[in-house]
C-alpha positions in Angstrom: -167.5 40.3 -111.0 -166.9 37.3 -108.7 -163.3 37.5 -109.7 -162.8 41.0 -108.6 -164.7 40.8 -105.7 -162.3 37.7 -104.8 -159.2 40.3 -105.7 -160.6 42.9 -102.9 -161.0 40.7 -100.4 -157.3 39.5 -100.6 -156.4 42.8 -100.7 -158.2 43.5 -97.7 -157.0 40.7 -95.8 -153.8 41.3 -96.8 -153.9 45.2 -95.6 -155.6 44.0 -92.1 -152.6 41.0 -91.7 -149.7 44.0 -92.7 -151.5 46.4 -89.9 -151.6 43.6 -87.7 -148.4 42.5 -88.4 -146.7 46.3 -87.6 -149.2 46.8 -84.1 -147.8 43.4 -83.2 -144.2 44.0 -83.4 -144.4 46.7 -81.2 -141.4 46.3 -78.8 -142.9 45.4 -75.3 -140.7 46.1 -72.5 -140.6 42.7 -70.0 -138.7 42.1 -66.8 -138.6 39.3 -64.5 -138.6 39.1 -60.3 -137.5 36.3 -58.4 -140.1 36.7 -56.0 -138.8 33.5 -53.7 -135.5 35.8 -53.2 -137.4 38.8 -52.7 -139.6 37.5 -49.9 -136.5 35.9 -48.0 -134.6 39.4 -48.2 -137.0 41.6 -47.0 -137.4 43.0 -43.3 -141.4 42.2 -43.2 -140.2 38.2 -43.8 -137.9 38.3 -40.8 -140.6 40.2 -38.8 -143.1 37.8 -39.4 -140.8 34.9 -38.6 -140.0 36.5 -35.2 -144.0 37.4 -34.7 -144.4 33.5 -35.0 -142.0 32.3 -32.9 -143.1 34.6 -30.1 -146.9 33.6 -30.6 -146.2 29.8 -30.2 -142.9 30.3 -28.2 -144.6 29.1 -25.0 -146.6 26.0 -26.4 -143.4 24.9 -28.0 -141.7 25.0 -25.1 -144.3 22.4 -23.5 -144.1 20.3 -26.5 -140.1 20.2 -26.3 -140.2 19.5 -23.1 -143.1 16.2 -23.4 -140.7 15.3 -26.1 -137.7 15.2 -23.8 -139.5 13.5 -20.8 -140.9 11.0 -22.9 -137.4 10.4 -23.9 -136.0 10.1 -20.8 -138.2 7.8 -19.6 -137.7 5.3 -22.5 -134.2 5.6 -21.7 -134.8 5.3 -18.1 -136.9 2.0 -18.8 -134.9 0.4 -21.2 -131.4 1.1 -19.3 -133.1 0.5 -15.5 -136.4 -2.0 -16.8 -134.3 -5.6 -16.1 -133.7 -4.1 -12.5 -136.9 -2.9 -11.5 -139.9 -4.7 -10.0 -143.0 -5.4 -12.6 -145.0 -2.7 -10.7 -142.6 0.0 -11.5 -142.1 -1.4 -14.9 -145.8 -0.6 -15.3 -146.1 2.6 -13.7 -143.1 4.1 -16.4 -144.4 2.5 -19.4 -148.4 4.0 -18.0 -146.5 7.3 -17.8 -144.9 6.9 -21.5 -147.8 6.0 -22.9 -149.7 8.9 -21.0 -146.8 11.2 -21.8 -147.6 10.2 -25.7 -151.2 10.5 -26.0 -150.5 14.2 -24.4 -147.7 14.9 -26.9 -150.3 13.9 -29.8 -153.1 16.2 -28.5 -150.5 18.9 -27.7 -148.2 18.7 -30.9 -150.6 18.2 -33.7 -152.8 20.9 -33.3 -149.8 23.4 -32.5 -148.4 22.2 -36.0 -151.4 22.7 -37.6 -152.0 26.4 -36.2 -148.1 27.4 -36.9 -148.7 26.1 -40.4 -152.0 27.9 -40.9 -150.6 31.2 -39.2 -147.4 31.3 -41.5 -149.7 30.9 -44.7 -151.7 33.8 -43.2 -148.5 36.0 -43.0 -146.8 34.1 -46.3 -149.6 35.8 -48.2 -149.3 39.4 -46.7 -146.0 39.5 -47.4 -146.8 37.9 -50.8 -149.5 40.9 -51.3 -146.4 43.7 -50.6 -143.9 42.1 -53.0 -147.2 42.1 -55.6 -147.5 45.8 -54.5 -143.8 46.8 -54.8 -143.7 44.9 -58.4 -146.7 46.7 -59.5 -145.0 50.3 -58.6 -141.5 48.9 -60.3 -143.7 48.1 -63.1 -145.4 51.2 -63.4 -142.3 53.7 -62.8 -140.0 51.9 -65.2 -142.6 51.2 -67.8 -142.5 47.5 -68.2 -145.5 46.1 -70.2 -144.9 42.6 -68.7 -143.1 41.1 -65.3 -142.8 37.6 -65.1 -141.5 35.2 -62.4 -137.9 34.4 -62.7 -139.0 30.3 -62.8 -141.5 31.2 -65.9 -138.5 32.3 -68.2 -136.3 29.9 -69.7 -133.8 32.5 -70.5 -133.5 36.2 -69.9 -130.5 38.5 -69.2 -129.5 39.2 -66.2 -130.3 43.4 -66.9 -134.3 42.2 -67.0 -134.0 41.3 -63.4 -135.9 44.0 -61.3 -135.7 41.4 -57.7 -133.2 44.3 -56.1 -135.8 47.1 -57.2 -138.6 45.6 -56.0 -136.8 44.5 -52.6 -136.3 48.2 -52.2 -139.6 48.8 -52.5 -140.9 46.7 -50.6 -138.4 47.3 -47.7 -140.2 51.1 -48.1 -143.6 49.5 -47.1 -144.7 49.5 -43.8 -146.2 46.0 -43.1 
């Protein structure tokens, strides 16, 4: 009695591993995107690149032009300093060191806000090309869509980057 009860549940377990086995090797369909590519083709990356640069356009130009005054005057000290009097001496390196503690104030905080704003648009572009892969996904009937860097190998008929750029390009920002 043991013994058969035993037999059945092999048998059992043997039946659920074979049905396993056959729902398992159902062929998935997978692609990959190389979403880096994708987001330096599309119009929306350019755009926001542009939006940037015209947002801190002015505030760079200040900071560029600290940098360049500063400059100058080091220059202008260390060419002209063994010719001028102390008190002039003074006065350039007080305005150099004035110039710098300005340039810090100025420059830091601009970085820090360009930075901040690019990772702001970075993800909204990041959230189309998520979109476009999703519709990509969905119309071509891929059950998986991977990163291009997570694959070690694939062919080079998997890659849907083009597809997705297209769709993506369709999107309004």
């Amino acid at each position: 009695m043991l013994k058969t009860r035993a037999v059945k549940s092999v048998i059992i377990l043997v039946a659920g591993l074979l049905m396993a086995g056959t729902s398992m090797a159902k062929e998935m369909k997978i692609a990959y995107v190389d979403v880096q590519a994708v987001a330096a083709k599309i119009p929306q990356s350019a755009a926001m690149q542009e939006a940037i640069k015209n947002e801190f356009s002015q505030r760079i130009e200040a900071v560029s032009k600290l940098e360049k005054d500063i400059g100058f005057n080091i220059e202008k000290l260390r060419r002209d300093g063994p010719t001028m009097s102390d008190k002039q001496q003074d006065e350039l390196k007080k305005a150099v060191t004035d110039q710098r503690q300005q340039y810090e104030q100025l420059a830091r905080p601009l970085d820090e806000e360009i930075r901040n704003r690019q990772a702001e648009e970075r993800n909204k572009v990041l959230a189309l090309i998520k979109a476009a892969i999703d519709v990509v996904a969905e119309r071509e009937k891929f059950d998986m869509v991977l990163n291009s860097g997570a694959a070690v190998y694939a062919k080079p008929e998997f890659d849907i980057s083009e597809s997705v750029i297209t769709q993506v390009s369709k999107a309004k920002k």
